[in-house]
C-alpha positions, 0 to 999 in steps of 0.5 A, spaced: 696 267 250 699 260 251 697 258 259 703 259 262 704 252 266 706 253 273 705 245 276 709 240 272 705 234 270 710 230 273 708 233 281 701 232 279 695 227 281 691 223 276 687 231 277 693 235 276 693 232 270 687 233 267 686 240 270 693 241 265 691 239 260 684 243 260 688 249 261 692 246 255 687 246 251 683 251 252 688 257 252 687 259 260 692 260 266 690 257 272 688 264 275 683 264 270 681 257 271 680 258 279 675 264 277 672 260 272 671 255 278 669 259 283 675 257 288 681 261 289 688 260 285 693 257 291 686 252 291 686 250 285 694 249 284 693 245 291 688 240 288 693 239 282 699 235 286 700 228 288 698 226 295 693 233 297 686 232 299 680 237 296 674 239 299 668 236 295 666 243 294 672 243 290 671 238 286 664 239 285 666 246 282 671 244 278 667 238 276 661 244 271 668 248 269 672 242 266 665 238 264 667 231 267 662 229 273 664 231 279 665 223 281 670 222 277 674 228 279 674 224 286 677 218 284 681 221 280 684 226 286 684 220 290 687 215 285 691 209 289 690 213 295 682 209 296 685 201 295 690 204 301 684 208 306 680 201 304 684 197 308 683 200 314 675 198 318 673 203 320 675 208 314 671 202 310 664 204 311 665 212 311 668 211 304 662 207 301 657 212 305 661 217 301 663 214 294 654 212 295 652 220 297 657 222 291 653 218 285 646 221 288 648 226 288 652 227 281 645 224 279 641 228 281 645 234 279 645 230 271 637 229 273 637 223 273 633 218 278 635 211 281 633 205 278 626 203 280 629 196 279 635 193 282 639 193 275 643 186 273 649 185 276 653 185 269 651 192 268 653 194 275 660 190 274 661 195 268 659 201 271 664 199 277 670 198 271 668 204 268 669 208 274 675 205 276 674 200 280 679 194 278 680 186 281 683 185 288 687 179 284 
């Protein structure tokens, strides 16, 4: 049986679209993906659109049922919404405390322990790019 789409990609944050997709390909509804998940459906479909801020335990659950680390999910949700939360100060140290405690956190999930050495600063740039960190100019 075809996924019956509900949510249009177009209504969808960067998240929405992955969970679309998931759904596309793996011939699920977004009933089914929410019991997959653990969350309830009107949550799933809230995570889905443009603007809307799931919890991390959302995101986490999602994260085992789409197979993606659950900081990707994150940054995905919160795509062009972190450059503008960033300007604000007092936002600045409780999004870094966040975006640090996910990255421990998603390690220790993939039990993986941090590195006994600071590594080298172009392997951390890569990184940075690699989660979607881009240049201010």
């Amino acid at each position: 049986m075809a996924a019956r789409l509900q949510v249009k990609p177009e209504h969808c944050s960067p998240l929405g679209k992955l969970i679309l997709q998931h759904m596309k390909d793996h011939t699920v509804s977004m009933n089914e993906l929410a019991k997959q998940a653990g969350i309830s459906q009107p949550g799933l479909r809230s995570a889905c659109f443009k603007g809307t801020n799931p919890t991390d335990s959302t995101l986490n659950k999602l994260s085992h049922v789409l197979g993606r680390p659950a900081l990707e999910l994150y940054n995905l949700a919160h795509e062009g919404r972190l450059e503008a939360t960033l300007q604000d100060e007092a936002c600045l140290s409780n999004a870094r405390d966040a975006l640090v405690r996910e990255i421990f956190e998603t390690a220790a999930e993939l039990g993986l322990s941090a590195p006994k050495n600071k590594p080298p600063k172009n392997t951390i740039k890569e990184a940075l790019l690699t989660l979607g960190f881009c240049s201010n100019s």
